[in-house]
N, C-alpha and C positions, 0 to 999 in steps of 0.2 A: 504494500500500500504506500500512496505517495506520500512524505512524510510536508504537509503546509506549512509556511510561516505564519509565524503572528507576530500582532504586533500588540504592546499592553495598550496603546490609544483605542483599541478595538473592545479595552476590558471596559471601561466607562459604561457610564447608565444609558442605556441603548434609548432608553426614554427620553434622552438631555433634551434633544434638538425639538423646540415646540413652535416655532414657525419658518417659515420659507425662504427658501434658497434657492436661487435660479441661477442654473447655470445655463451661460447663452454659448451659441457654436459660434457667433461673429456674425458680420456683416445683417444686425438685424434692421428690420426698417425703420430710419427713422424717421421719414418724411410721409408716407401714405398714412397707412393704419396704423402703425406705430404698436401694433398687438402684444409684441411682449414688453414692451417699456410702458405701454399703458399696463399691462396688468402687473409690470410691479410698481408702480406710480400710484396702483391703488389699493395693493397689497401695502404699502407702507404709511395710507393714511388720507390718500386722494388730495382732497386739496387743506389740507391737515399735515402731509406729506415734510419731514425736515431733512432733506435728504443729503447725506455726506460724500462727496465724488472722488476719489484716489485715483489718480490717472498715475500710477509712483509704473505702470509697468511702458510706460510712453515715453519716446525720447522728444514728444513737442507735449508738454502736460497740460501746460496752460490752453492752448489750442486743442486740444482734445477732452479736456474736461471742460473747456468754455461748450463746444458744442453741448454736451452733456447737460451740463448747466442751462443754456436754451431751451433747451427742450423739455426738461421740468419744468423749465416756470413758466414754458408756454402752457402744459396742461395746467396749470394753476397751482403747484408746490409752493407750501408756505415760504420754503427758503431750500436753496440748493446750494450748495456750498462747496469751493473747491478744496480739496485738503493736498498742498502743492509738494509734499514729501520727497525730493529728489536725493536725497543721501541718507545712508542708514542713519548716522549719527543726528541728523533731526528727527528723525521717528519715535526719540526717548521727547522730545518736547512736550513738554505739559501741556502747549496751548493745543495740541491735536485732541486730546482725550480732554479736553472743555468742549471742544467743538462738537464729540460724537456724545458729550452727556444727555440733549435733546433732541438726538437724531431720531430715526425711526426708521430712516431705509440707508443702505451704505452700499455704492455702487463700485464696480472695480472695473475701471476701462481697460478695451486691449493694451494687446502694444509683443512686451519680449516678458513673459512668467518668469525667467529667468532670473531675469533685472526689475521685478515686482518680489520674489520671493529675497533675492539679497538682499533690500530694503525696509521689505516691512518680518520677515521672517523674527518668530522668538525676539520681539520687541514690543513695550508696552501697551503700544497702539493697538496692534494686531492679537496680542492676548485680552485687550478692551472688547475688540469688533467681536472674538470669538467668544466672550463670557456674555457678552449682548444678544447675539444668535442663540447661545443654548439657553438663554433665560426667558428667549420671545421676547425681547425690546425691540427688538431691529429688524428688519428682513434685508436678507443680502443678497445680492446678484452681481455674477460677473462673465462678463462677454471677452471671448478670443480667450488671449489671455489669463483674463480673469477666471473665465474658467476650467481653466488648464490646472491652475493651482490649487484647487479645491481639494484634491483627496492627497494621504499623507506620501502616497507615491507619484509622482510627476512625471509626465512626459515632456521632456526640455528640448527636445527634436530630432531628428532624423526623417529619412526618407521615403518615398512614396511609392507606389504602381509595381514594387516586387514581391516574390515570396517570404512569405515570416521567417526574421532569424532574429539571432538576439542581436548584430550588428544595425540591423534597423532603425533600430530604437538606441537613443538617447534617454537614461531615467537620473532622477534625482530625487531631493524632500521636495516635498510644496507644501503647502500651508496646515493641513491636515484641517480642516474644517469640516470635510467628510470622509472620513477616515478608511473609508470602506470600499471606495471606487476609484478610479485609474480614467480620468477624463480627458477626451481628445475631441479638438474642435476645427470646424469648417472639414466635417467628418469623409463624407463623400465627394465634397466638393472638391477634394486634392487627394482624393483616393487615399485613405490611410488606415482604411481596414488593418491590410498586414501591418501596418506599424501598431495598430489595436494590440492585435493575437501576439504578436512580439511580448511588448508589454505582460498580457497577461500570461502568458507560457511562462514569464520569470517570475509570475507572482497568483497565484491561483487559485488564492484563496480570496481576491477582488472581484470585484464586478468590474469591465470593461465599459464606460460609456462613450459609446459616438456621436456627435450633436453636431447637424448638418446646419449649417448658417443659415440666420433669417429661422433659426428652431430653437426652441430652450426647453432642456428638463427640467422640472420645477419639482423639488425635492420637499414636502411634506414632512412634517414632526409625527405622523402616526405612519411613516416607515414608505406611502405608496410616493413614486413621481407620477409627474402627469407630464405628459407630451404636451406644448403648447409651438404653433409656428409653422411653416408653410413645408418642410421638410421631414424628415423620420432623427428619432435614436436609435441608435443600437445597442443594446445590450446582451454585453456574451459575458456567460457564465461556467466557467472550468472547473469549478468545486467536484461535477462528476466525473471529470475527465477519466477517461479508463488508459491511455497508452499517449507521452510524448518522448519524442528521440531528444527532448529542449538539455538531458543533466549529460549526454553523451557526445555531443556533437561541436563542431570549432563556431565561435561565434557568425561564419559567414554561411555558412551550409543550412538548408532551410528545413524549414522545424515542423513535424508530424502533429498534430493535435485529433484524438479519436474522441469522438463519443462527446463533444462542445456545443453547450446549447448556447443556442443566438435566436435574439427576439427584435426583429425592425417591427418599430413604434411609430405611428402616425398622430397628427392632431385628436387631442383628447382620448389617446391609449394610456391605458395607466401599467405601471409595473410596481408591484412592493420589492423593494430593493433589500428589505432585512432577511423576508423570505424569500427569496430570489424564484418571484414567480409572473404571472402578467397577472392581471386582476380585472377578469372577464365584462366586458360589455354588454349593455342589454341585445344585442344583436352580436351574432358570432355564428361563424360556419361550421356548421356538422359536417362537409360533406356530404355524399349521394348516399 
């Protein structure tokens, strides 16, 4: 039997998290319907909304959190507020954790995960944002980027359009916010399935998610996502894996996975992610 890692972030009150988290795949709209930025605009309070904007993963912040910024207060957010953190060492500043005390939604723009988790990673700020998520003060969402960092294993990049190997893939820490899945964005839009199964072949006791741009998984405190956005999720699940070549083979040589479940999710498809299951729709196909 295959022997899984764990990890103790995964021993925590499985209950913590009691409101939403949206993780976006990028490029969502923000100029027509604006569907998932409205529904966290009003998951965070509507026009009540005090919303805190971290562009820290962007190398133009101000110009990419200004946009952000626009577009709050055009839906009518009480206040939207840039938090302009460009170096670790200002991330201990006190004036950011005044700013997120009356928040209520805290948004995390694209940009490089990479150069977002350097910055805000295991720093006061970002253990604020995340003691506000699991207490339900805040809803959080992050696009590109932003949602790249979400789970406590991170895909920091690699390549597209070939066979899974572990060379694929590029992993490091990210933020662990959701400690439980391995998320990868503008999913199918740049072909990075295999770079998914990569990822998960080295870690198998996660949930794999994929989230195609202009889509967001919106992650629930009672365990289900919901699908929201014009594109699909994906999620593969390897916990039953029965046969992979991943502990035998050179990092370049491409990787066997038997017996891997994968669920592509549509608008309004829900998945419980604790139970790693779909969670049926009033309408669903039997077959003939």
């Amino acid at each position: 039997m295959m022997q899984l890692e764990t990890n103790p972030m995964l021993a925590d009150n499985p209950n913590s998290l009691k409101r939403t988290i949206l993780a976006i795949g990028g490029a969502e709209d923000k100029v027509h319907g604006r569907e998932i930025l409205s529904t966290f605009f009003t998951r965070a309070g509507g026009r009540d909304a005090k919303i805190a904007i971290l562009p820290s993963a962007s190398r133009e912040p101000q110009a990419t959190g200004g946009r952000y910024r626009t577009i709050f207060e055009d839906m009518g957010a009480k206040s939207a507020e840039i938090l302009d953190i460009r170096e670790r060492d200002r991330a201990a500043d006190p004036i950011w954790e005044e700013q997120l005390e009356e928040a209520t939604g805290v948004f995390f723009t694209g940009g490089d995960q990479l150069r977002l988790c350097a910055i805000l990673a295991d720093t006061p700020i970002m253990e604020k944002i995340r003691l506000k998520v699991h207490r339900g003060e805040v809803i959080l969402a992050g696009t590109s980027a932003g949602a790249a960092v979400m789970g406590h294993h991170m895909i920091a990049g690699g390549g597209s359009g070939e066979s899974p190997c572990r060379s694929l893939v590029d992993m490091t820490t990210g933020l662990g916010i959701i400690p439980e899945v391995i998320v990868d964005q503008h999913f199918h839009n740049r072909n990075r399935m295999a770079r998914l199964l990569s990822a998960i072949a080295c870690h198998r006791d996660r949930i794999g998610i994929g989230i195609d741009e202009d889509t967001c998984a919106m992650f629930e405190g009672d365990g289900v996502l919901q699908v929201v956005g014009r594109g699909t999720v994906t999620a593969i699940d390897a916990l039953e894996l029965s046969h992979t070549n991943e502990p035998r083979v050179s990092a370049s040589d491409p990787l066997s996975l038997a017996n891997l479940c994968v669920h592509i999710l549509t608008h309004g498809d829900r998945y419980h992610w604790r139970e790693r299951r779909v969670v049926p729709s009033e309408i669903s196909f039997s077959g003939d």
